[in-house]
N, C-alpha and C positions, 0 to 999 in steps of 0.2 A: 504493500500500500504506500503512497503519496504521504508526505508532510500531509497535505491539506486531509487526505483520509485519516490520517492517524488522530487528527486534532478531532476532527468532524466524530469518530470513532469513541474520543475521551469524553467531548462531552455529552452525546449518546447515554455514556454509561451513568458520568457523572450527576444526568439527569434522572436517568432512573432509578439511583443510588436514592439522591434525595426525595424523589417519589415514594419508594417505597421506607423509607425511616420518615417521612409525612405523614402514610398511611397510619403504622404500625404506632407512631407518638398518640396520633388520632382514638385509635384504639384503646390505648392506654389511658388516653383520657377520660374515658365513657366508664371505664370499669367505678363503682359508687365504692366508695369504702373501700381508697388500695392500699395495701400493705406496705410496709417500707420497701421490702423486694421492688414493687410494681413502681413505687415513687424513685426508686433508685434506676431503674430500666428508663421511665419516664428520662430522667434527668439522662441517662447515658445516651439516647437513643435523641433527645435534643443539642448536646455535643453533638452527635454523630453527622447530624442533620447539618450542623451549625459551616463542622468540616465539610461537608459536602459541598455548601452553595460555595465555599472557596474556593474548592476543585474547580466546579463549574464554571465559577466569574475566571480562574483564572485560566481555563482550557478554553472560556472565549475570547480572553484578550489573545492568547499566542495564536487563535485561529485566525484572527482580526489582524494580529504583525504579521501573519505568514501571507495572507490574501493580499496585504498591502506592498509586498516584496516584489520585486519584478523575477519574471518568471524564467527571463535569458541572461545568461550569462555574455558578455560584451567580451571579446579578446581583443588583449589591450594591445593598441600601436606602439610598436616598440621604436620606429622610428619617427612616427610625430611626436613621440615624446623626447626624443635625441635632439630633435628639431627645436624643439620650446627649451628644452634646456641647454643648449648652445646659445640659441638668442637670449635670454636673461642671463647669462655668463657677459656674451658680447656687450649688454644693455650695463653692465656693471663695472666693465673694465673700460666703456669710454665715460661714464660716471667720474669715474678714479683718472682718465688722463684730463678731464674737462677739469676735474680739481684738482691736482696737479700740475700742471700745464697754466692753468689762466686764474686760479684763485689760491695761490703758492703753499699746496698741499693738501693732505686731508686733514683737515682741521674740526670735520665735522663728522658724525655719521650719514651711511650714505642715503636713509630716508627723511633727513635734514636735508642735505643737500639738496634733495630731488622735491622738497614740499615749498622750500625757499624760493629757489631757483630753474624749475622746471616746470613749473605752472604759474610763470609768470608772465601777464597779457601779450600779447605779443600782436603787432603788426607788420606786413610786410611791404614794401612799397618795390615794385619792380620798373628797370628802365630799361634801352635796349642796353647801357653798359654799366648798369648799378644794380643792384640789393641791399636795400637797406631794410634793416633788422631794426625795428623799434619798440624796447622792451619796457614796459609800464615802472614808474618807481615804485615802491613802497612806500609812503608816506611813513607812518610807522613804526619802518625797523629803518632809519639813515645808515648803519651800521652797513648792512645788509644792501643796500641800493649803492653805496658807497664800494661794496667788494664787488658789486655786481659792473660797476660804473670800468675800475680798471682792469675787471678782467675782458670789458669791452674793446678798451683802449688796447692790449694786451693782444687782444683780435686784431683789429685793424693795423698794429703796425706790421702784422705777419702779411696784408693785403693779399686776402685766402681770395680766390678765383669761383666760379660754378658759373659753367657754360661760357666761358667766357666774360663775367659781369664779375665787377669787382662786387667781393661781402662787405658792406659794412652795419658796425651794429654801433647802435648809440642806446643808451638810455634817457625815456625823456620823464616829465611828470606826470603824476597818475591823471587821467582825468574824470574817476569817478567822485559823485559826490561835487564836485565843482558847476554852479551856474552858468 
């Protein structure tokens, strides 16, 4: 039999279990004048009862996790996943030369770096021989717009190329919140 038979099979019994120690308590009820015996049975026979609906609530919730389980097993990509982890390697190691290189080491960790500095506004203005990079300040953190500022400068005197258009990147002010 199946997981789901086996559950479906538990609580079957578990129900009948309590069914019948239902009955049998019922009975023991009705008897007029019962002995301690029959009060002592009573009382074993409602434990009995008590364990059961536990059985049962809990041979319904594992039938209930197992119905909710998917039923196929997925073989996993062993090269998409070579793939995704190669690029968050390379996404990490230009992290580290971008700080290194243009903000004079790691001074920070690298999800500082990337919450500071890598979601910061950006515009692009293209020409047929320029790119200009225009990165919003932070009002803020000066500190932080300030390292941002000469790792700019830092760029520009390298006069980096793409497609032929000189890169340039400036920092300018923020202009949110401004009339």
């Amino acid at each position: 039999p199946t997981d789901l038979e086996r559950y479906e099979l538990a609580i079957a019994r578990a129900a009948a279990e309590v069914d019948d120690k239902t009955q049998l308590y019922e009975k023991l009820k009705q008897i007029k004048d019962p002995t301690p015996e029959v009060t002592d049975a009573m009382a074993l026979v409602a434990k009995q009862t008590k364990e059961g609906l536990k059985k049962l609530s809990k041979a319904r919730e594992e039938l209930k996790r197992e119905r909710s389980m998917p039923r196929e097993i997925y073989k996993r990509d062993v090269m998409r996943d070579s793939i995704a982890t190669v690029a968050k390697l390379i996404a990490l190691m230009l992290c580290e030369f971008v700080m290194q290189e243009y903000f004079t080491g790691p001074r920070c960790m690298f999800r500082t770096f990337i919450t500071r500095y890598m979601q910061v506004p950006l515009t692009v203005i293209t020409t047929h021989d320029t790119m200009v990079f225009r990165l919003e300040a932070n009002a803020r953190s000066p500190d932080h717009t300030n390292a941002l500022r000469a790792a700019c400068a830092e760029i520009n005197k390298r006069r980096l190329r793409c497609d032929d258009r000189l890169m340039i990147y400036e920092v300018v002010e923020s202009l949110a919140g401004k009339p």
